[in-house]
C-alpha positions as CSV (number, residue, x, y, z in Angstrom):
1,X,-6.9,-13.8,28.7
2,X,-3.4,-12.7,28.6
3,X,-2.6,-9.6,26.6
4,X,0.1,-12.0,24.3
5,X,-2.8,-14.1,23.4
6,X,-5.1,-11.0,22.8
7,X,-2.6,-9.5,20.5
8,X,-1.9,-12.8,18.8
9,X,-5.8,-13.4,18.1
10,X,-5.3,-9.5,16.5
11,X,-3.0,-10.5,14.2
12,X,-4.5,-13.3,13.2
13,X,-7.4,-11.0,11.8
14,X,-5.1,-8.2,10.9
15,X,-3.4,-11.1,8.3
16,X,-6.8,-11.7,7.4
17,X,-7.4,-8.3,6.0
18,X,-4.0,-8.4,4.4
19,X,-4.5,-11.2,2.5
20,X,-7.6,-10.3,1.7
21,X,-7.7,-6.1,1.3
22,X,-9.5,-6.8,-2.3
23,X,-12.5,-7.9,-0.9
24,X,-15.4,-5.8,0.8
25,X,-14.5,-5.1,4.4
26,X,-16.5,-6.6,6.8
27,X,-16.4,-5.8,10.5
28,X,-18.1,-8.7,11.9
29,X,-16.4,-11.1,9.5
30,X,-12.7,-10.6,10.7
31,X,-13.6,-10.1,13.8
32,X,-15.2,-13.3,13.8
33,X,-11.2,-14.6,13.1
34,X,-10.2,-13.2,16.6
35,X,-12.7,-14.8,18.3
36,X,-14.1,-11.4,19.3
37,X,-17.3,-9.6,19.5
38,X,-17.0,-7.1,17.0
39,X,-17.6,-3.7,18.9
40,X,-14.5,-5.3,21.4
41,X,-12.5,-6.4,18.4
42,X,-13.0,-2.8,17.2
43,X,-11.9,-0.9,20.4
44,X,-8.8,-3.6,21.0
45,X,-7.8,-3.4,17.4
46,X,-7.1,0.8,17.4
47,X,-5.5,0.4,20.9
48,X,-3.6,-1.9,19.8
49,X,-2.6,-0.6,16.5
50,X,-3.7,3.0,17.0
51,X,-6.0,2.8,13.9
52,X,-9.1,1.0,13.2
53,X,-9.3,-1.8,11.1
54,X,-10.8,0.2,8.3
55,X,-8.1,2.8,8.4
56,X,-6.1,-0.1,8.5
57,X,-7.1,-1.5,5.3
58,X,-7.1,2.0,3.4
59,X,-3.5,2.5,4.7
60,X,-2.6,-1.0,2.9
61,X,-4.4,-0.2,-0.3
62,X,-2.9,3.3,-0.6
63,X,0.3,1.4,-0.1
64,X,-0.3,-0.9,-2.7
65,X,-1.5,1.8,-5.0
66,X,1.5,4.4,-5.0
67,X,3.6,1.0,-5.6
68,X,1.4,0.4,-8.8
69,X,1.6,4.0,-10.0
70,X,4.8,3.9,-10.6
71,X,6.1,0.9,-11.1
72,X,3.2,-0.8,-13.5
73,X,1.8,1.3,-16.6
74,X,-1.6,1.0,-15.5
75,X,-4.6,3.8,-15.9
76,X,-5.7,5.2,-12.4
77,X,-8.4,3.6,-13.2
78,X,-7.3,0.5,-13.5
79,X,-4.9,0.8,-10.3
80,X,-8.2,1.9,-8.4
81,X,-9.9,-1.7,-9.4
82,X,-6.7,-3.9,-8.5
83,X,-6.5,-2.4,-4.7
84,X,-10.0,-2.8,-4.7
85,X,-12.0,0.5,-4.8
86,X,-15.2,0.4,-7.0
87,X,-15.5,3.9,-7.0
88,X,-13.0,6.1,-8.6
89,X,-14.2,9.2,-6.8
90,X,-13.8,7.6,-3.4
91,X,-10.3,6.0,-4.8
92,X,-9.0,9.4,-5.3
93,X,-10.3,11.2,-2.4
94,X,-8.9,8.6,-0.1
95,X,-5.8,8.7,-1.9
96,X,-5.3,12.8,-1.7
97,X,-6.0,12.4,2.3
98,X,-3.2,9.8,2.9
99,X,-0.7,10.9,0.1
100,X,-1.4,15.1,-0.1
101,X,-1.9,14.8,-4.0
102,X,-3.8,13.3,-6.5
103,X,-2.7,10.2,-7.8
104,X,-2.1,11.1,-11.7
105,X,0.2,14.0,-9.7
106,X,2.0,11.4,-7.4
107,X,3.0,9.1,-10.4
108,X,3.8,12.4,-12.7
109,X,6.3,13.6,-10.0
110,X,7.7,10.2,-9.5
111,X,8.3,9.2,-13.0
112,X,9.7,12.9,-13.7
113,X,12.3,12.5,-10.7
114,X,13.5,8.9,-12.2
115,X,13.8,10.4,-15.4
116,X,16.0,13.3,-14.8
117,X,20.0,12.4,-15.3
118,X,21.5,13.4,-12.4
119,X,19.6,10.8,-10.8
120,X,21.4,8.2,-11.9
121,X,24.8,9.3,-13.1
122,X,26.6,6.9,-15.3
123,X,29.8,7.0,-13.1
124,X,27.3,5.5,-10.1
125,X,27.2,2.4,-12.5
126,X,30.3,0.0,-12.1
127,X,32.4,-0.2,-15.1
128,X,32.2,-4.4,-15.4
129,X,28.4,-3.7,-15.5
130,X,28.3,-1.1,-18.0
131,X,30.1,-3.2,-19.9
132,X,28.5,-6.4,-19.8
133,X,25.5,-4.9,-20.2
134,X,25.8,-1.4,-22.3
135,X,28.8,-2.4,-23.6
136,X,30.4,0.7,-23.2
137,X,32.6,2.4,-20.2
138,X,30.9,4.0,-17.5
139,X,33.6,6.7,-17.3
């Protein structure tokens, strides 16, 4: 097999656990999508990728989650269901090893940076804009 069609048969899985990162994780499952055994799907995925599927999927959901945290005015709670932890323990955890801090201190610092003025100075916003939509000058 050529390593083109290898890789291909990879990222046919790894789209598999994309589009489907709410659901359990199963090893033998989306390896079953490559066509692979899954202790050789394993090995080829992390030298391919240089992370296991697994981290692979926690990398995505921590993704998903620091978009939620700050752009959706959800509970931590409720962000930990939607990426699809049951546990918010684990949730968290995970979260403080791939991030560095908690997740109610990622979306505090985050939310306190967009709210500061200097951020976004009104003379960054065109005037026509300001206008239209403020109705006043952004001088």
């Amino acid at each position: 097999m050529s390593a083109t069609c290898k890789v291909s048969r990879l990222n046919v899985s790894r789209d598999y656990i994309a589009d489907n990162y709410l659901i359990p994780f199963n090893l033998s499952e989306v390896a079953m999508h490559s066509n692979m055994s899954p202790y050789h799907f394993l090995r080829v995925f992390k030298r391919v990728y240089g992370e296991t599927p697994n981290e692979f999927l926690i990398r995505l959901r921590i993704e998903k989650a620091k978009s939620m945290l700050i752009t959706e005015n959800l509970s931590v709670s409720e962000v930990c269901e939607r990426v699809g932890y049951i546990s918010l323990g684990s949730f968290s955890s995970l979260f403080f090893k791939q991030v560095g801090m908690a997740p109610t201190l990622y979306r505090r610092k985050l939310w306190a940076l967009s709210s500061e003025a200097f951020r976004f100075p009104k003379q960054s916003i065109p005037a026509c804009y300001a206008y239209h939509f403020g109705g006043e000058s952004a001088s």
